[in-house]
N, C-alpha and C positions, 0 to 999 in steps of 0.2 A: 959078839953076843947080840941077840936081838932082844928086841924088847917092843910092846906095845907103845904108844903112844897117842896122844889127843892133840888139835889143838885147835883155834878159830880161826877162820882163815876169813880175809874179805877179798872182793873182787878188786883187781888191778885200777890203780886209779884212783883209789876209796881215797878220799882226804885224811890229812896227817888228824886236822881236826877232830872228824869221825874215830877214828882207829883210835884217837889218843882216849876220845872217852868211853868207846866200846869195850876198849884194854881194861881201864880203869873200872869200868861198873863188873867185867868177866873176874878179874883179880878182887875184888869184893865180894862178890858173889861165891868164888872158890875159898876165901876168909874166913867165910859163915862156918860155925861152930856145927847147925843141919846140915850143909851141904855139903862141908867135911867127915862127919858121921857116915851119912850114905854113902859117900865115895868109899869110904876106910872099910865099911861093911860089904863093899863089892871087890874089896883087896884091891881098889884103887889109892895111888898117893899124886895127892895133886900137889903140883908146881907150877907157879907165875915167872915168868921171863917177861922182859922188854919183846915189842915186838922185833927190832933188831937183833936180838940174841933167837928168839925163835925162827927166824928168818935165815941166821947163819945155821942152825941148827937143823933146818929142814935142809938147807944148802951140804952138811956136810953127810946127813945122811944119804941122799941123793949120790954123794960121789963115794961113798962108802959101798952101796948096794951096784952101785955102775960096774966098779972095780970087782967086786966078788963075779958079777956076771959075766965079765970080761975073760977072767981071772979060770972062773970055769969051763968058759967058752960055753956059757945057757943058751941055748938058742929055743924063741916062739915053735911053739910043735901050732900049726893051725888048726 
């Protein structure tokens, strides 16, 4: 099954520092009671991960979508 997905990404290198409170203020911000509303009113459901959980998690989609391509044998039409 597919499914959409969001999430915040920084550039390689970003400090744990940065990421740890970029995380924290993105996971607050998704909290909010408005900014939950709006979401829920766009048939959006937000969910907060660790960035290592969303990191494995973009990891597994990546070998999930590889495999299906493989799988099909999809080939780039140029």
């Amino acid at each position: 099954m597919a499914v959409n997905w969001w999430g915040v990404l920084y550039p390689a290198g970003t400090s744990k520092a940065i990421v740890d409170k970029l995380h924290a203020d993105t996971v607050k911000a998704l909290a909010d009671p408005d900014v939950k509303k709006r979401f829920a009113d766009l048939g959006v459901e937000t969910k907060s991960s660790t960035p290592a959980e969303f990191s494995a998690f973009i990891k597994a989609e990546m070998d999930k979508y590889a495999k299906l391509i493989k799988d099909a044998n999809i080939k780039v039409n140029p």
